[in-house]
C-alpha positions in Angstrom: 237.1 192.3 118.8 233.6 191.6 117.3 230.7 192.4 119.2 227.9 190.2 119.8 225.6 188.9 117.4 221.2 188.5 118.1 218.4 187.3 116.3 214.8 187.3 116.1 213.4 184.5 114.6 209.6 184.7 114.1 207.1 182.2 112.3 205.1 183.7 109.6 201.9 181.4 110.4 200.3 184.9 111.6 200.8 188.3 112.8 203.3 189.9 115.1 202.1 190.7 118.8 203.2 192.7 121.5 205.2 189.7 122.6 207.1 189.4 119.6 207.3 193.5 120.0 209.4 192.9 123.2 211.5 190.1 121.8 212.3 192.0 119.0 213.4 195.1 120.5 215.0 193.7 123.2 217.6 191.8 120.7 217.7 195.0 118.1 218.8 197.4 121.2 221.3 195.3 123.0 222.5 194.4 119.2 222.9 198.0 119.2 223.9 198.9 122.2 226.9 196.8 122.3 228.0 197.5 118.7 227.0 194.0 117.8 224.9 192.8 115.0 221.3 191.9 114.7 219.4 189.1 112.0 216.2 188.4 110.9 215.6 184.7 110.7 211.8 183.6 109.1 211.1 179.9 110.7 208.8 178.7 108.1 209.4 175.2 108.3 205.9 174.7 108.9 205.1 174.6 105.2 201.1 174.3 106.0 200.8 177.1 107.9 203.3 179.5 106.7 202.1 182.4 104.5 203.7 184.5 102.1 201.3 187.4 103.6 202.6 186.7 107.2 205.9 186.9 106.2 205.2 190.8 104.3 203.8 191.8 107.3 206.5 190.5 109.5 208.9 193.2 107.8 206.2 195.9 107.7 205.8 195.1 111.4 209.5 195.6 112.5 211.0 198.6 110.0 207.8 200.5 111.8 208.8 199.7 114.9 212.1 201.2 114.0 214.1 197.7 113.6 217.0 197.2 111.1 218.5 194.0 110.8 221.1 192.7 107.9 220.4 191.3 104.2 220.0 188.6 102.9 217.2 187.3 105.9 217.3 183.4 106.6 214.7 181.6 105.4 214.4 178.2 106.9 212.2 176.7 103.9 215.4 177.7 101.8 217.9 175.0 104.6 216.9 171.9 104.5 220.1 170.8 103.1 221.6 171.8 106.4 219.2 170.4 108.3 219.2 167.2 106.5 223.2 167.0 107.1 222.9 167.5 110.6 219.9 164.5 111.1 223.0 162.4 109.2 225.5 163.4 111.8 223.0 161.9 114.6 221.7 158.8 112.6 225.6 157.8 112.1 225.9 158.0 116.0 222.9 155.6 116.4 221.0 158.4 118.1 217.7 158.3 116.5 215.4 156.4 115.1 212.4 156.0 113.1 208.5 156.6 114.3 205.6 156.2 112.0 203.4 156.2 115.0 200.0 158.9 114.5 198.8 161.3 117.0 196.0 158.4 117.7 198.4 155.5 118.0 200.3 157.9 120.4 197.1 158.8 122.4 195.6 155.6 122.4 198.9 154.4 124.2 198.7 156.8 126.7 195.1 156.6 127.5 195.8 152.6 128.0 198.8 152.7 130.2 197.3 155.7 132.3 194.5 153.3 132.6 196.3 150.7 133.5 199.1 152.2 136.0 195.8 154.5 137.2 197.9 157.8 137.4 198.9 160.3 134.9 201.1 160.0 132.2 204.8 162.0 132.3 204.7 165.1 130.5 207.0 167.7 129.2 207.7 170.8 130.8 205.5 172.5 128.0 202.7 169.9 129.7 202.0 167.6 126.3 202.9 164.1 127.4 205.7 162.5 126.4 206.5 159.9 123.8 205.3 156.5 125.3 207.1 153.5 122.8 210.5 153.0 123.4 212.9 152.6 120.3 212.0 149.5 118.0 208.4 149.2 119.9 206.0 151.8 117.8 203.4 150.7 115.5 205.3 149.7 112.0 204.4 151.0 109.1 205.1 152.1 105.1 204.5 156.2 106.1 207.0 158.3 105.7 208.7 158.0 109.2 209.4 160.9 111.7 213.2 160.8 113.7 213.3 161.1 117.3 216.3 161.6 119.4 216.6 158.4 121.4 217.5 160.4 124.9 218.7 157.7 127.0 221.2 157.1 123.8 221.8 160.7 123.3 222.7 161.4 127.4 224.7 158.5 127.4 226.4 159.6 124.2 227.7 163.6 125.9 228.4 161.1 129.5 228.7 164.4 131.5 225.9 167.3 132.9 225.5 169.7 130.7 224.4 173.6 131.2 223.9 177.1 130.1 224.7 180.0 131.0 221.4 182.3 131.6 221.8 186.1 131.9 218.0 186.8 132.3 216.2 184.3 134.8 213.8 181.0 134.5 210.1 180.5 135.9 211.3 180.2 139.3 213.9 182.5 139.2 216.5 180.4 137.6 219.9 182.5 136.6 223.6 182.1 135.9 224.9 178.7 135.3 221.7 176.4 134.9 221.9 172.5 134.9 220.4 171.0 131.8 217.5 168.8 132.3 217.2 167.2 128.4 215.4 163.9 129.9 212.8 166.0 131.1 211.6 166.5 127.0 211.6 162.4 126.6 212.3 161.3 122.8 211.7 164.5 121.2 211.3 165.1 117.2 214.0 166.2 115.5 212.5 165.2 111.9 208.8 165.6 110.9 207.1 163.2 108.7 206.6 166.0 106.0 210.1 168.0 106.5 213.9 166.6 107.1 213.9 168.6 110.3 212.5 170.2 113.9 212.1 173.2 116.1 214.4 172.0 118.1 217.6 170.6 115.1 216.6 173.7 112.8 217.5 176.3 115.8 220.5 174.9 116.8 222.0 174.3 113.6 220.9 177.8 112.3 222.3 179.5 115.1 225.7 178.3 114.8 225.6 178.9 111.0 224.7 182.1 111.1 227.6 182.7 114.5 224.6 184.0 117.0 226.5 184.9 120.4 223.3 185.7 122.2 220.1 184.1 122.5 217.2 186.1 123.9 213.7 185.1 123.6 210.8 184.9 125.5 210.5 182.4 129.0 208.4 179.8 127.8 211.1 178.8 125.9 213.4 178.3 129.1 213.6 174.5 129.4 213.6 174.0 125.6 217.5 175.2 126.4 218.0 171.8 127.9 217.4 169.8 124.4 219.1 172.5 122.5 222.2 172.0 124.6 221.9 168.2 124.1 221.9 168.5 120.4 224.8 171.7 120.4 226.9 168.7 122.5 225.7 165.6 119.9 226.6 168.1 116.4 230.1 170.0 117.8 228.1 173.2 117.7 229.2 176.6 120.2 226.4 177.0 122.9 225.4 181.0 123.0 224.6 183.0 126.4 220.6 182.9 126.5 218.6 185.4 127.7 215.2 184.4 128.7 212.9 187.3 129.3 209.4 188.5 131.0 205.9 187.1 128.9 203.7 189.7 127.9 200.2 188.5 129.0 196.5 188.7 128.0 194.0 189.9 131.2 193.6 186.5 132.1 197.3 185.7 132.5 198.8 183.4 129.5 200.6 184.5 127.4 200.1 186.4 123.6 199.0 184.0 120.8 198.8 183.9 117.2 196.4 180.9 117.5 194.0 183.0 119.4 194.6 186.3 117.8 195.8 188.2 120.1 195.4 191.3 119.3 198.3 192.0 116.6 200.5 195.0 116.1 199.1 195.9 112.5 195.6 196.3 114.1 197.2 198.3 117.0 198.8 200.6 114.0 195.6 200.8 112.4 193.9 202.4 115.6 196.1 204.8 115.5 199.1 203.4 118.2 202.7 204.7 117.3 205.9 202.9 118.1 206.4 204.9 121.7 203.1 203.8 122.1 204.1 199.8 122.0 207.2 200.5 123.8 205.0 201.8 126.6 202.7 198.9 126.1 205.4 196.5 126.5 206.7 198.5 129.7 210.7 199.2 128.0 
């Protein structure tokens, strides 16, 4: 019998924090623990913010923490064949469809229909508000179109609830067998105008390519399980056991960031921190 199989799957767009510390060991030692295996996966599909340098550091990062993980690593940048044959699979269903909409066409929607209907738009449960043309309604255009899942479509398409289950808990607790709740997300991406492919398609399909068992990443990913099931249902793909663990936080409560940089674990190195020193840090 095999055991399980973890990732970590970081973005090199800048350095490694504490909160990418506790992800990362938390996969390595129950990888370990259970005589399982543990992967590196690089998700640079962000071609304009990824960087060779973040990437170096990403390695220097873990092997000092004490993390191993198998050869060759997955570079998402190197996929997008895979990617691009699973975006086939869902235009052939009639699942989604083209949107050359821009950020201002998309905001200047909103603003006019909150102003109109004189209450707040729907959002995500990330908070960004969601998609507001239906299929067949956005601005037309000769851009190079983005794909979005059409939702209703996609629901209708699986025609029963889905769910996960979770062995860690949600942000109210949530744990075991949790109810799905893709229609929360709207018409999500799941092609970008610049590259054949999303967040959410890329992880789904790279999971079950690479035969992960076990999910385990931080909780503000939680919810994001709901469109990943939808898409696992829409492509035939396995759905793993998640694990959605604790947020390390900054003094005023949100969570690490590489956008505000966060203090990174290089510079905690520098100043002299050791790896038991992080592990305290990170309370394992």
């Amino acid at each position: 019998m095999t055991g399980p199989v973890l990732r970590f799957a970081p973005s090199p767009n800048g350095r490694l924090h504490l909160g990418h510390a506790l992800s990362a060991l938390l996969n390595f030692e129950m990888a370990r623990d259970a005589g399982g295996r543990f992967l590196l996966r690089i998700e640079d599909i962000d071609v304009g913010r990824a960087r060779p340098e973040f990437e170096q550091a990403i390695y220097e990062d873990l092997a000092w923490l004490g993390i191993a993980w198998e050869e060759p690593v997955r570079r998402q940048s190197e996929h997008f064949s895979d990617y691009e044959a699973a975006l086939k699979t869902l235009k052939a269903q009639g699942l989604v469809y083209r949107s050359v909409a821009t950020r201002k066409e998309i905001a200047d929607e909103i603003a006019s229909r909150e102003a109109k209907d004189g209450k707040p738009w729907p959002r995500d449960p990330d908070g960004a508000p969601l998609y507001p043309f239906e299929p067949g309604d956005a601005p037309a255009g000769d851009a190079p179109p983005a794909w979005r899942l059409d939702m209703r479509a996609a629901i209708d398409r699986i025609g029963q609830p889905l769910s996960w289950q979770e062995t860690g808990a949600g942000p109210d607790g949530e744990t075991g067998e949790v109810a799905a709740r893709p229609q929360a997300w709207g018409d999500v991406l799941v092609a970008r105008k610049e590259v054949p492919t999303s967040y959410h398609l890329s992880v789904v399909v790279d999971d079950a390519l690479e035969g992960v068992t076990h999910v385990v990443r931080g909780r503000d990913l939680f919810w994001s399980t709901s469109v990943h099931r939808l898409l696992q249902g829409l492509l035939g793909l396995p759905a793993p056991v998640y694990r959605h663990h604790r947020l390390i936080l900054d003094d005023d409560g949100r969570k690490l960031s590489k956008s505000r940089r966060d203090t990174s674990l290089s510079e905690l190195r520098a100043a002299g921190a050791t790896p038991a020193d992080i592990r305290r840090m990170v309370r394992l």
